[in-house]
Structures are given as C-alpha cells and as structure tokens.
C-alpha positions in Angstrom: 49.5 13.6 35.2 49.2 16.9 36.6 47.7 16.6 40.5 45.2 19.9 39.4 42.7 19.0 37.4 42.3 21.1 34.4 38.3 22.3 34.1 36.3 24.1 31.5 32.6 25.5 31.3 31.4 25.6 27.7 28.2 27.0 26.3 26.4 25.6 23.4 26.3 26.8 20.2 23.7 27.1 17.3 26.2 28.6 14.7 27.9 26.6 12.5 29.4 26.6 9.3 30.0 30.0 7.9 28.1 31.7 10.8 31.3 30.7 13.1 33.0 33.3 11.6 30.9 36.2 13.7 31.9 33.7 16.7 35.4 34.7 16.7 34.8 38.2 15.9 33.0 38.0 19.3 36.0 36.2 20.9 34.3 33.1 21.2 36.2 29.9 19.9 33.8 27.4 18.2 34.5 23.7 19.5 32.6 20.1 19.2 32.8 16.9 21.7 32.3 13.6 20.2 31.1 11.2 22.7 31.3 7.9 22.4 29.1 7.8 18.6 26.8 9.7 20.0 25.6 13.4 18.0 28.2 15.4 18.1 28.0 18.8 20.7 28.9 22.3 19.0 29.8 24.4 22.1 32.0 27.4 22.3 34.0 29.5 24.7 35.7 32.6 25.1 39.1 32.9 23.6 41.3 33.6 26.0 39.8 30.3 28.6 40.0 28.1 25.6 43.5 28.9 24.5 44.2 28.6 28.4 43.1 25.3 28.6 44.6 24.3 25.5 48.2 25.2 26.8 47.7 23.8 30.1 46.4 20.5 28.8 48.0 19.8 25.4 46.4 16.5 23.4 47.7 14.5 26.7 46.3 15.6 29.8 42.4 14.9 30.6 40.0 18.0 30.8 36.9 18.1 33.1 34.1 20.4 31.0 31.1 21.2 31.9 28.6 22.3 29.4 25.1 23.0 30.3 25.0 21.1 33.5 26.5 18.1 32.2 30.1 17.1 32.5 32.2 14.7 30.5 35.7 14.0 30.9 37.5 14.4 27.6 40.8 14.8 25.8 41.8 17.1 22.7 42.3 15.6 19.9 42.6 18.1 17.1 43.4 22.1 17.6 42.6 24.1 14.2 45.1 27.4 14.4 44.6 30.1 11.7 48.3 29.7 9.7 49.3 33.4 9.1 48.4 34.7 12.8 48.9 31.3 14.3 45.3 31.8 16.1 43.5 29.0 17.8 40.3 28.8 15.6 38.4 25.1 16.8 39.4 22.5 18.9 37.9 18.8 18.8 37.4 17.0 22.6 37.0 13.6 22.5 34.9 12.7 25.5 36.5 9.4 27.5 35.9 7.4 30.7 38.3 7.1 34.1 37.8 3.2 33.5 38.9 2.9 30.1 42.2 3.4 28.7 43.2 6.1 26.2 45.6 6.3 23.4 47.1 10.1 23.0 50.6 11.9 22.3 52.6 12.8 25.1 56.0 15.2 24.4 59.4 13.6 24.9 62.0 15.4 26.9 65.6 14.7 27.4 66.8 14.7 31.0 70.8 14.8 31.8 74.4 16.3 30.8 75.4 14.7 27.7 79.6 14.1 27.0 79.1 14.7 22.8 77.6 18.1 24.0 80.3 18.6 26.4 83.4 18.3 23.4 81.3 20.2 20.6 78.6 17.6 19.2 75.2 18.5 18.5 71.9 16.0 19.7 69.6 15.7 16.7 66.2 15.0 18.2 64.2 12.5 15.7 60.9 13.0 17.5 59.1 15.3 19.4 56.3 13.0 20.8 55.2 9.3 21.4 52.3 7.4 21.4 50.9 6.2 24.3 48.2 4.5 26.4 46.6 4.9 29.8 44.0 5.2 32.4 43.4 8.9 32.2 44.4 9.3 36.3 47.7 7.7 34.8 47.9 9.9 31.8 51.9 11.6 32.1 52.0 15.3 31.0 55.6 13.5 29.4 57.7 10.8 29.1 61.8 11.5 29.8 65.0 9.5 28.3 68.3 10.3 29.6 71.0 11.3 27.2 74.0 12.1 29.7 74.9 8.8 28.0 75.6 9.6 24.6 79.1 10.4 24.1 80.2 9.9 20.4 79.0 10.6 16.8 76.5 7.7 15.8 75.7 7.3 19.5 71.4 7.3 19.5 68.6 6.3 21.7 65.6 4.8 20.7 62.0 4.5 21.8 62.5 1.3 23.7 65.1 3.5 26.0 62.0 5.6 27.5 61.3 4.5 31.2 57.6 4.8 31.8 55.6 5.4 34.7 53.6 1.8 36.2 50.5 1.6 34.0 51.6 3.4 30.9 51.8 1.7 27.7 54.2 3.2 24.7 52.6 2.6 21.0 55.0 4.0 18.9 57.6 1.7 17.7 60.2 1.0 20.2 63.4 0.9 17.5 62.3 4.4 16.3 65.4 6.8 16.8 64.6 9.5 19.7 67.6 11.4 19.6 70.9 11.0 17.8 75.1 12.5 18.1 76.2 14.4 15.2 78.9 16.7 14.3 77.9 20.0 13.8 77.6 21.9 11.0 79.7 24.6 9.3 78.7 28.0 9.9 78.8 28.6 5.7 77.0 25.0 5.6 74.2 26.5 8.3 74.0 30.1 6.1 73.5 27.9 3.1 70.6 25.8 4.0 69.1 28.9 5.7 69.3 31.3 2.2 68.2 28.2 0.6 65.4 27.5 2.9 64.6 31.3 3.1 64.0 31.4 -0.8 62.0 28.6 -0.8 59.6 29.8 1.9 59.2 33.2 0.1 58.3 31.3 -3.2 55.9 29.3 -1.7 54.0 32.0 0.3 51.6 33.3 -2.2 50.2 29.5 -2.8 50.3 29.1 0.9 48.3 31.9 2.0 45.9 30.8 -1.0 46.5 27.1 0.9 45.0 28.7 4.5 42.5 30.7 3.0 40.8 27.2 1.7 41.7 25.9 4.5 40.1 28.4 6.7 36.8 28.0 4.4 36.5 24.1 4.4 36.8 24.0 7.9 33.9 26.8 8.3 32.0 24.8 5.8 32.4 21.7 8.8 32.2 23.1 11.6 
C-alpha cells in the first residue's frame, strides 16, 4: 500500500436517473457509497478529481472521502466508462473499516529477466489480477512473481508461486496459470488473426454502439 493516502471531497447529489446526464455535461461525475446496508449516498465530483483518484487508487488501494463533513474510508468497486470515448461516467465506493479485512483485485506484475525471452520465446500472461484479502493499512497496490525462471516452452507459473506481503491473503485459486512459455507466432499467422479479428470487430460495431447506447440508458435509469 501506497505510504500517501489517497483523499477525496465529494458533494452530494439530488440528481439521479436521467437527470445525471446534465451532471456530466457540467463535468461532474455522478457516484454512490454503500455503507455497510445502510441507504445508499449519491454524491458527485468534478471530472478531472474523480478520474484522478480513480487512477491513483484502482479497485485496490483504500480512499479517504469526505463528503459533507463526514468521512468514510472506502474502496472502488465498480467504474462505469462510456465504451466509444472510453469516459469515466460513475464509480461505486464501497465504504470499509481499518479493523476489518477486505477482499479486492490487486494487478499482477512480473519481476526478472526471463531465459525463453532471452532465445526468442514469448510469455503468455493468463491473468492480469488476483484476488485478495487484507487489513486495508496492508492492502498492496500489487502482487509480483518472478519469471527470470522460465526457460523452455511449457515452462508456467501459477498462482501459488506469488510471494505475498505478511498479512495478505490470496483468493484466487492457487493452481491457476499466471504466466506461461510459448513459441511465437508467424508473422503470416499474426496478420491472419489480426485481418480476422479486424473484420470481426467492424461487423460487430453497429450492434455494439446499439449495445452502449442501452447500456448508457440503464445505467441512467439506476443511478
């Protein structure tokens, strides 16, 4: 965990539904904080903050807001981005307690100088994050695995190779494949899947702007 913390100030917010649409034409980002089964809180906060905090935090590092003279300690757990402009548009905190552990997603990064890299192989990560649990003061911003060790094609590393920090708990399942040694590809094997996947992206465009639009309006509907 990051020795800064990260803060916010957020203000509350009467608009909902539909009428958060003239929120972000403001700037403003609608949000909510659930707390503990308690009524939800619809706040909001200025774009550029939000997105701010957002990078700096992830769904992994705890966030100190203040809204209204009160302050809760929370986490994000969901981050709504507009598909076609790839806007933040809502964010969900979850509020939690220093006391208590919490369950989140923390990004996986490789550490070392691997030999199958070295003599033309290719590591083909499996996963990008794992799942795992913590105080929030022991909350890492990630979790690293070493592959200066994989040397041949079929070498892998798996979940249960992660070292953790004292006091941090991995969920996800320890024999999951993190990373893995193959050969690469074929430059006319590489332009083929790209074509491929570049035709199949343009036919399904049309149905997946249709896709956000409805997406964009259920979640204005919610909110």
């Amino acid at each position: 965990m990051s020795d800064q913390d990260i803060t916010l100030t957020l203000q509350n917010r009467e608009a909902v539904g539909k009428a958060v649409k003239q929120l972000r034409r403001d700037g403003q980002v609608p949000a909510v904080i659930h707390d503990h089964g308690k009524a939800s809180i619809h706040v909001m906060a200025p774009y550029v903050e939000l997105y701010k905090v957002y990078q700096q935090a992830g769904k992994h590092a705890p966030v100190h807001l203040t809204v209204g003279g009160k302050k809760y300690l929370a986490i994000i757990r969901d981050a709504d981005f507009e598909p076609r402009k790839n806007r933040l548009q809502h964010i969900v905190f979850n509020a939690i307690e220093q006391n208590k552990p919490v369950e989140t997603e923390v990004p996986v990064v490789f550490q070392g100088d691997p030999e199958a890299e070295k003599v033309g192989f290719m590591l083909l990560r499996q996963i990008d994050n794992v799942e795992v649990k913590a105080l929030p003061k022991d909350l890492p911003d990630e979790v690293v695995i070493d592959v200066s060790g994989l040397t041949v094609v079929g070498d892998r590393l798996h979940v249960s190779d992660i070292v953790v920090p004292a006091g941090v708990t991995i969920l996800t399942e320890p024999e999951h494949a993190v990373v893995m040694v193959e050969e690469p590809r074929s430059l006319a094997a590489q332009q083929a899947e790209e074509d491929e996947a570049a035709a199949a992206a343009a036919e399904a465009q049309a149905p997946a702007e249709e896709d956000g639009d409805a997406k964009a309006k259920s979640s204005d509907e919610e909110e």
